[in-house]
C-alpha positions as a Python dict, from the first residue, in 0.01 Angstrom:
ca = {
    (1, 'X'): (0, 0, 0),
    (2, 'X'): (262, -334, 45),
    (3, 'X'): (381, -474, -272),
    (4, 'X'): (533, -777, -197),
    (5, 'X'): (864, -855, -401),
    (6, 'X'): (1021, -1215, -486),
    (7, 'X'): (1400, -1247, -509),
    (8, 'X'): (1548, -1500, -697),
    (9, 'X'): (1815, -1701, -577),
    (10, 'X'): (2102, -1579, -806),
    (11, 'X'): (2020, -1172, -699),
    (12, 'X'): (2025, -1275, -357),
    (13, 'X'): (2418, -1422, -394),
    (14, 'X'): (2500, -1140, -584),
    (15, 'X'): (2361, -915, -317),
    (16, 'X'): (2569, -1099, -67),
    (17, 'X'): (2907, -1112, -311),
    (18, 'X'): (2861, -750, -264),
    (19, 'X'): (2827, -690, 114),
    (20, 'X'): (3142, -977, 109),
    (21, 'X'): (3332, -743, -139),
    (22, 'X'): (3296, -417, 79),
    (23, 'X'): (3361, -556, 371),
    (24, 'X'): (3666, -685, 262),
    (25, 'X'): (3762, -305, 106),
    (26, 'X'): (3657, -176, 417),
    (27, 'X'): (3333, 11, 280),
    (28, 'X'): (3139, -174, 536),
    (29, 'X'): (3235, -279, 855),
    (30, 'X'): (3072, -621, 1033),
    (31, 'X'): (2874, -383, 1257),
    (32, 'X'): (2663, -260, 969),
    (33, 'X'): (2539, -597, 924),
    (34, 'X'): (2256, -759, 1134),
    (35, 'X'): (2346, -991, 1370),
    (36, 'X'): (2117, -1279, 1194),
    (37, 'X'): (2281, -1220, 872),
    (38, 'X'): (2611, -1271, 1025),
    (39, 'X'): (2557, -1530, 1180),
    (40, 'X'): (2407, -1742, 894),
    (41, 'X'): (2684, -1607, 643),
    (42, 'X'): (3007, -1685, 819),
    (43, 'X'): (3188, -1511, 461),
    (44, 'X'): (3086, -1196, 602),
    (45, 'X'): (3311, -1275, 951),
    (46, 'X'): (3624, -1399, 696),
    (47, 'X'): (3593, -1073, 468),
    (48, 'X'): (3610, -870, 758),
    (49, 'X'): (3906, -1038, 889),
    (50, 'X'): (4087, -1093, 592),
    (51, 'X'): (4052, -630, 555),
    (52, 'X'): (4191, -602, 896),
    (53, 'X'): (4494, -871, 825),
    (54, 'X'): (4554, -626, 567),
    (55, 'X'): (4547, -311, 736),
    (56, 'X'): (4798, -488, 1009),
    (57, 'X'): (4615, -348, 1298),
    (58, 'X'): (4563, -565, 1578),
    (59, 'X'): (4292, -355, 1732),
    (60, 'X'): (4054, -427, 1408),
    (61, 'X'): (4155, -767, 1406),
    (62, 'X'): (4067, -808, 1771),
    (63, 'X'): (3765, -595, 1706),
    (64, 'X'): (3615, -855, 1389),
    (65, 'X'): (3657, -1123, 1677),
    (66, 'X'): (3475, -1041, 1958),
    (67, 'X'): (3195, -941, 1711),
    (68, 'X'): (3173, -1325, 1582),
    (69, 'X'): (3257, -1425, 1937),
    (70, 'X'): (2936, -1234, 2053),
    (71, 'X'): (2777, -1362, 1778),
    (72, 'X'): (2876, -1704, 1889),
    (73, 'X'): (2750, -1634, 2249),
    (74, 'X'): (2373, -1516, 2113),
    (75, 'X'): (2354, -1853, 1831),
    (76, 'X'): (2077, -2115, 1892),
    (77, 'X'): (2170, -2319, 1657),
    (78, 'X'): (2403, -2620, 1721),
    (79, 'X'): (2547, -2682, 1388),
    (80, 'X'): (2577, -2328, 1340),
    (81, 'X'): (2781, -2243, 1670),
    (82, 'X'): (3008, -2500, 1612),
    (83, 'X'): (3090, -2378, 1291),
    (84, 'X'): (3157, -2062, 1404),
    (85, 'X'): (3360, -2161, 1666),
    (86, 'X'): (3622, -2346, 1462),
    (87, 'X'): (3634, -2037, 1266),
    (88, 'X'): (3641, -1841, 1583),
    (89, 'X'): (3965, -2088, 1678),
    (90, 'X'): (4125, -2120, 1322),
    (91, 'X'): (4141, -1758, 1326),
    (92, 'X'): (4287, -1707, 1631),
    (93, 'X'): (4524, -2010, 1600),
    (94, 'X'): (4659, -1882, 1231),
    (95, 'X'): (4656, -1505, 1302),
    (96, 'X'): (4941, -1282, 1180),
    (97, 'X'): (4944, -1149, 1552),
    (98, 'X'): (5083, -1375, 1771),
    (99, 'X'): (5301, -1244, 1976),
    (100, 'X'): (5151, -884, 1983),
    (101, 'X'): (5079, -790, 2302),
    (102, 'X'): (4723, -707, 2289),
    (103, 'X'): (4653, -1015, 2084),
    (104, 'X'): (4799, -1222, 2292),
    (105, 'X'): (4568, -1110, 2630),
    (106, 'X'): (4274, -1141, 2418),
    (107, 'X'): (4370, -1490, 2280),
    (108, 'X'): (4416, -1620, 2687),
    (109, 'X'): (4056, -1442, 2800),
    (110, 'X'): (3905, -1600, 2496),
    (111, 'X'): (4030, -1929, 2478),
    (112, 'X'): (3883, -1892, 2881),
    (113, 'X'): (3556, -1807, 2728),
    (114, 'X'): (3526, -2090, 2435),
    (115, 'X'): (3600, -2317, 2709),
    (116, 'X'): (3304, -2208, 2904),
    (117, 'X'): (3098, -2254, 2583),
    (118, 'X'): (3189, -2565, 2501),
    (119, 'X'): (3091, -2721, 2824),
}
């Protein structure tokens, strides 16, 4: 037997406050959510980053964006991948790792890659 359920608005941006909080506490990680959820709630990419920023790791940092640079790659929606490719750039452009090492050779494959997309 299906019962079929009807969320309101409000509960449905309280459910995603949530998911926003623990990903920024690190009680969820990007890869927990689905890729069409992600996509369509570009919060969920800036929580993430914002919890590795605070951790100071690179390798998280780097981690969060080649997940929304996937995500990027598999978007059929215009509007949608060009929004997510400023944020894609703006993080990238304002991280607090420039000048690490490993940032720095995934910032020059990237910015390789964004070019590709772009044309």
């Amino acid at each position: 037997m299906r019962i079929k359920i009807k969320l309101k608005e409000s509960t449905i941006r309280r459910n995603l406050h949530k998911i926003e909080i623990m990903l920024l506490y690190s009680k969820l990680s990007l890869t927990d959510i689905s890729h069409c959820q992600r996509i369509n709630n570009k919060n969920f990419y800036i929580m993430a980053l914002r919890a590795a920023r605070i951790k100071r790791n690179s390798d998280n940092y780097i981690k969060c964006l080649k997940i929304l640079e996937n995500d990027i790659i598999a978007c059929n929606d215009d509007q949608l991948k060009n929004k997510l490719i400023r944020l894609l750039n703006d993080y990238i452009i304002f991280a607090p790792y420039n000048g690490d090492e490993k940032f720095e050779l995934y910032k020059k494959h990237t910015e390789k890659d964004l070019l590709l997309q772009l044309l």
